[in-house]
C-alpha positions as a LaTeX table, in Angstrom:
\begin{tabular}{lrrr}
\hline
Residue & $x$ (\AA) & $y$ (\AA) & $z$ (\AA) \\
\hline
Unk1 & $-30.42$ & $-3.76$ & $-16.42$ \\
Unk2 & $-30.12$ & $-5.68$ & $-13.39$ \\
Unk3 & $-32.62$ & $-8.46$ & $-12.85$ \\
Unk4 & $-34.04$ & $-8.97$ & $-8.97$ \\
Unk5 & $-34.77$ & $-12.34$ & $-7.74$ \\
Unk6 & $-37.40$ & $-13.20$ & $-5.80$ \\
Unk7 & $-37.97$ & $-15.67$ & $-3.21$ \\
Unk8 & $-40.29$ & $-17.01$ & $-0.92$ \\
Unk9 & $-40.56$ & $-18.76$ & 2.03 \\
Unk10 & $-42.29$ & $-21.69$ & 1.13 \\
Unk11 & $-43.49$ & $-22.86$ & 3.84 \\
Unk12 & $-45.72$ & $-19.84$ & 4.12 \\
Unk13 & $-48.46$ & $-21.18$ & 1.82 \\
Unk14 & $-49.27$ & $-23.77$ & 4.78 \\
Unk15 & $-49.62$ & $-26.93$ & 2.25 \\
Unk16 & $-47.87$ & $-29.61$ & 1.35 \\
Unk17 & $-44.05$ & $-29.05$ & $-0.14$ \\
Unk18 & $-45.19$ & $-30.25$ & $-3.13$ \\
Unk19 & $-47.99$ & $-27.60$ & $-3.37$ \\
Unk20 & $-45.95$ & $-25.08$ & $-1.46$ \\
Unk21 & $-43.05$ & $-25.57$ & $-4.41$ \\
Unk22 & $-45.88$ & $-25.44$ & $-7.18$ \\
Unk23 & $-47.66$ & $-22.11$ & $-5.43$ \\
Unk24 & $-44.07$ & $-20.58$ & $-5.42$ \\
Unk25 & $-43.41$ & $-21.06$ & $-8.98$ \\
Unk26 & $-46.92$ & $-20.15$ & $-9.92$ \\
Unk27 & $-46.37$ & $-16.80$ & $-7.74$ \\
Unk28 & $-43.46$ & $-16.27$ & $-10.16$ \\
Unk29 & $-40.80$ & $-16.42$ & $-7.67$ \\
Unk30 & $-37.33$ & $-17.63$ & $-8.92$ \\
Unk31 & $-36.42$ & $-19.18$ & $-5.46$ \\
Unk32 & $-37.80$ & $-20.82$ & $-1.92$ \\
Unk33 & $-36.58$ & $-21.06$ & 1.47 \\
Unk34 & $-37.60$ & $-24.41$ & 2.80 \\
Unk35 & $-37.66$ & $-25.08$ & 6.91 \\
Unk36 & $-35.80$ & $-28.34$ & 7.28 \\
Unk37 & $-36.58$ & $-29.43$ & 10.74 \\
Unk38 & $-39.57$ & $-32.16$ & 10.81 \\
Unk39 & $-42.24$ & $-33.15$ & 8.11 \\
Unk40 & $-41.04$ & $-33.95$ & 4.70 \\
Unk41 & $-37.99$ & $-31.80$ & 4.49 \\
Unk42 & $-36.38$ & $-33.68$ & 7.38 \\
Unk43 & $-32.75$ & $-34.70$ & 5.93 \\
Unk44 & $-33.70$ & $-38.17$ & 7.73 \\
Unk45 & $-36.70$ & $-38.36$ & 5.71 \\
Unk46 & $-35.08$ & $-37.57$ & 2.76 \\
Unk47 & $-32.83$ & $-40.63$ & 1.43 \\
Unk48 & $-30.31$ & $-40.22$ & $-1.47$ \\
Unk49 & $-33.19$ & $-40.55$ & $-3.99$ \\
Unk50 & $-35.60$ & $-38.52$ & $-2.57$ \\
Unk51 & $-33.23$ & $-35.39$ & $-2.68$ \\
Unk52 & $-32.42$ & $-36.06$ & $-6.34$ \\
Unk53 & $-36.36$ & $-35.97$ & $-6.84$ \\
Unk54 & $-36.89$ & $-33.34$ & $-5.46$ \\
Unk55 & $-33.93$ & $-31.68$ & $-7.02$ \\
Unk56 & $-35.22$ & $-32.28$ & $-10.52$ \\
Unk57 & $-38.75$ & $-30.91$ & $-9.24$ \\
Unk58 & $-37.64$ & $-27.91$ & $-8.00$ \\
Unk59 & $-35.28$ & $-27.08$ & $-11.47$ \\
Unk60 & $-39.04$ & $-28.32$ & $-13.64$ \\
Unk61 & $-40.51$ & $-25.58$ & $-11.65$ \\
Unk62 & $-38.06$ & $-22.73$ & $-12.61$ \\
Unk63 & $-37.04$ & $-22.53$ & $-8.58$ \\
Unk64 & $-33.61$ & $-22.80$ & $-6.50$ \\
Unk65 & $-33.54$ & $-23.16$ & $-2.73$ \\
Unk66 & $-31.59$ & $-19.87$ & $-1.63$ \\
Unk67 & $-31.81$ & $-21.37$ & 1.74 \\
Unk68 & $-32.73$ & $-24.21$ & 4.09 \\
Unk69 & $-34.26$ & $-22.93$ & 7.83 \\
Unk70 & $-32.71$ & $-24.93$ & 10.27 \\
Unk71 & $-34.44$ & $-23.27$ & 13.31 \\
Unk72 & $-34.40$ & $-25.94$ & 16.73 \\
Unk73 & $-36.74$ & $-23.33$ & 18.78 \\
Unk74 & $-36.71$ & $-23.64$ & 22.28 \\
Unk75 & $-33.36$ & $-21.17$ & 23.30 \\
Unk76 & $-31.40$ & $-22.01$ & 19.72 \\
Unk77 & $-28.19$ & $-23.12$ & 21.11 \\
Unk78 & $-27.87$ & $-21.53$ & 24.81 \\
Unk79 & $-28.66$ & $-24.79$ & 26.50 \\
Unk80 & $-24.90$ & $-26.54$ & 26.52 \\
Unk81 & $-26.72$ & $-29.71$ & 27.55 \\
Unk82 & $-29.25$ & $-29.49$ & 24.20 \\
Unk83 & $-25.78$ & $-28.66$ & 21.31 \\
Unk84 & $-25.05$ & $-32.21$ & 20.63 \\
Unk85 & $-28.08$ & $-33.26$ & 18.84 \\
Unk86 & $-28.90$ & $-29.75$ & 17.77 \\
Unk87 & $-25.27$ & $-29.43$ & 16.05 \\
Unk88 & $-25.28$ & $-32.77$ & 14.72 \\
Unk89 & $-29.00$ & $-32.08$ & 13.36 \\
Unk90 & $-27.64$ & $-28.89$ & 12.15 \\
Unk91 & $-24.96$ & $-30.46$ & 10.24 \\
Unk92 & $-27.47$ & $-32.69$ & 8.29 \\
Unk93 & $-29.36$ & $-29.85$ & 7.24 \\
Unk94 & $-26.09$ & $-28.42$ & 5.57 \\
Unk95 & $-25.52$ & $-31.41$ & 4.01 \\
Unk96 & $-29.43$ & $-31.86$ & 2.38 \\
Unk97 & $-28.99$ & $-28.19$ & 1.64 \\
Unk98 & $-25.63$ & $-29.03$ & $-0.64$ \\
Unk99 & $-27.20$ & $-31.78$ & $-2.46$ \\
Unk100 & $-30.37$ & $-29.39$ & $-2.66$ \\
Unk101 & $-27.83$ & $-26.92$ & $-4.58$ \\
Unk102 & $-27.97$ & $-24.56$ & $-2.09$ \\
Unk103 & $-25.26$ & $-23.23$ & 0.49 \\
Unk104 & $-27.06$ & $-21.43$ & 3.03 \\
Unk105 & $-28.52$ & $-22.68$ & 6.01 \\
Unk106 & $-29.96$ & $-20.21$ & 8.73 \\
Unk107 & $-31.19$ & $-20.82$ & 12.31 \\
Unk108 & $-32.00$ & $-18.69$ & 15.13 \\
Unk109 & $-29.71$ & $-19.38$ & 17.47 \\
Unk110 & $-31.13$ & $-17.84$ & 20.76 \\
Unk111 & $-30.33$ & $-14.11$ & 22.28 \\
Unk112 & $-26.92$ & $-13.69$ & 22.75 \\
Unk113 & $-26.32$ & $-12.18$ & 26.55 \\
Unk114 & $-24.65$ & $-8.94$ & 27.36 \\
Unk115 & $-22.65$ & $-11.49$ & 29.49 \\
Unk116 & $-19.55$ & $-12.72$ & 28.25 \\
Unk117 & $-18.65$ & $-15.42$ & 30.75 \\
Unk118 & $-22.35$ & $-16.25$ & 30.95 \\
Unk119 & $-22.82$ & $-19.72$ & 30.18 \\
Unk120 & $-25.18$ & $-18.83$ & 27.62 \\
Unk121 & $-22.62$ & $-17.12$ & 25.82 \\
Unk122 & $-20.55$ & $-19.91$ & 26.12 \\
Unk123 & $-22.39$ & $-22.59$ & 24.65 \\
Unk124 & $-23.80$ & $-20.25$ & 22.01 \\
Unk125 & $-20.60$ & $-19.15$ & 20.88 \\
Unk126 & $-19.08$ & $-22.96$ & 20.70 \\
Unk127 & $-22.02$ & $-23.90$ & 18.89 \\
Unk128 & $-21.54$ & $-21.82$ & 16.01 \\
Unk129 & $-18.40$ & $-21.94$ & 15.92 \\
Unk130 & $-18.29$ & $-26.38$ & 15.54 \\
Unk131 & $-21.20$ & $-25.42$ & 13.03 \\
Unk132 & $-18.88$ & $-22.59$ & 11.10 \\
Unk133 & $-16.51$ & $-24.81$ & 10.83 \\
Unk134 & $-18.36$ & $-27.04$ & 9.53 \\
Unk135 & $-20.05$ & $-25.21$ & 7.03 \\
Unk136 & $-16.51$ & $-23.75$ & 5.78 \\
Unk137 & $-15.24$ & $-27.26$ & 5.42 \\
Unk138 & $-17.70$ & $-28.19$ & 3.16 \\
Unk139 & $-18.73$ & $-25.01$ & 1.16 \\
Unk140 & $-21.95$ & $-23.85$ & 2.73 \\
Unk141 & $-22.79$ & $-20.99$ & 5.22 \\
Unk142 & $-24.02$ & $-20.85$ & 8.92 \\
Unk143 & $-26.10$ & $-17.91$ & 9.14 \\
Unk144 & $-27.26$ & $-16.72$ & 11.92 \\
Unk145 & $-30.32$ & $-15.56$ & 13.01 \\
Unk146 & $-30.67$ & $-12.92$ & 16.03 \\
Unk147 & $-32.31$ & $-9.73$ & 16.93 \\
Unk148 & $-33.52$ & $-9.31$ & 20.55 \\
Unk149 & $-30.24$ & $-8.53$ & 22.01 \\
Unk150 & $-28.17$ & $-4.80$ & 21.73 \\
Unk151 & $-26.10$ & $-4.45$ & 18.36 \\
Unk152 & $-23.32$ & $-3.99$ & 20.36 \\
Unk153 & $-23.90$ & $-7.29$ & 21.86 \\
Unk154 & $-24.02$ & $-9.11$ & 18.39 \\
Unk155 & $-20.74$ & $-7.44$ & 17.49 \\
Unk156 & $-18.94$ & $-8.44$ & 20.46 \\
Unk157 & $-20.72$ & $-12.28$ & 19.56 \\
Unk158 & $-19.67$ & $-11.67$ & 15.92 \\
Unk159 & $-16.01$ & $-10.34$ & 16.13 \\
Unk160 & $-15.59$ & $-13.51$ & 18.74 \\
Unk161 & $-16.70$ & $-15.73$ & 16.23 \\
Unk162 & $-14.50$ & $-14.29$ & 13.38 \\
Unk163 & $-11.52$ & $-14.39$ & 15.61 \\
Unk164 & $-12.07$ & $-17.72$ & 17.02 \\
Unk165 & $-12.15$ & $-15.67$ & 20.88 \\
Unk166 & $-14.17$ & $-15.46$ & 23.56 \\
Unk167 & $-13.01$ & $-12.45$ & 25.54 \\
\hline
\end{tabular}
């Protein structure tokens, strides 16, 4: 018989990570998402050290991290002037998310226009595909987070970003 996991997002119980990773586990979920963007789960805030401690508390408590939230807010990545630091942010996450044992980071990454030469379009679309890259290179995945636009929209967005094409 096949056995479900369950996770939660951790963040949810609106405490500290330490008591948000001990609620989890007490809840009798086998896994957390953890939002990576300020506080304690900052990669800057986290040196080499700190990741291996937390490592080792999150396998005492019987949890993995199936993924790390690396939501920026504000328009995700439409704003060409704003994808430098958001990328390079981005990129950190991945990399605490790896040494976390996990492979999955998510973000939303703003509404993706109807538009294809919109310059919205644009910068979203070279955004995730730098961060793609990225994540490919070093084992982990870029998942994207969406939903206001059309589906046929996304799909357009989505077969772009598997071929590599902007139309």
């Amino acid at each position: 018989m096949l056995k479900n996991k369950i996770g939660v997002i951790a963040d949810g119980f609106r405490k500290s990570l330490d008591e948000n990773l001990r609620l989890a586990a007490q809840t009798g979920a086998n896994g957390v998402q953890l939002y990576a963007i300020g506080g304690e789960m900052q990669p800057d805030n986290l040196d080499r050290y700190k990741r291996l401690e937390l490592k080792h508390q999150l396998e005492s408590l019987g949890l993995e991290v199936s993924a790390l939230c690396g939501d920026m807010g504000g328009r995700g990545f439409a704003v060409q002037e704003e994808n430098p630091g958001k990328i390079e942010a981005s990129k950190r996450i991945m990399d605490l998310a790896l040494d976390l044992g996990c492979n999955i980071v998510t973000t939303h990454i703003g509404v993706v226009p109807h538009d294809t030469n919109d310059s919205m379009y644009r910068a979203m679309y070279d955004a995730c595909n730098v961060l793609g890259a990225y994540a490919e290179g070093v084992g982990a995945y870029f998942a994207l987070e969406t939903g206001a636009e059309t589906a046929a929209d996304l799909k357009v967005f989505l077969d772009a970003l598997k071929t590599r094409h902007v139309a």
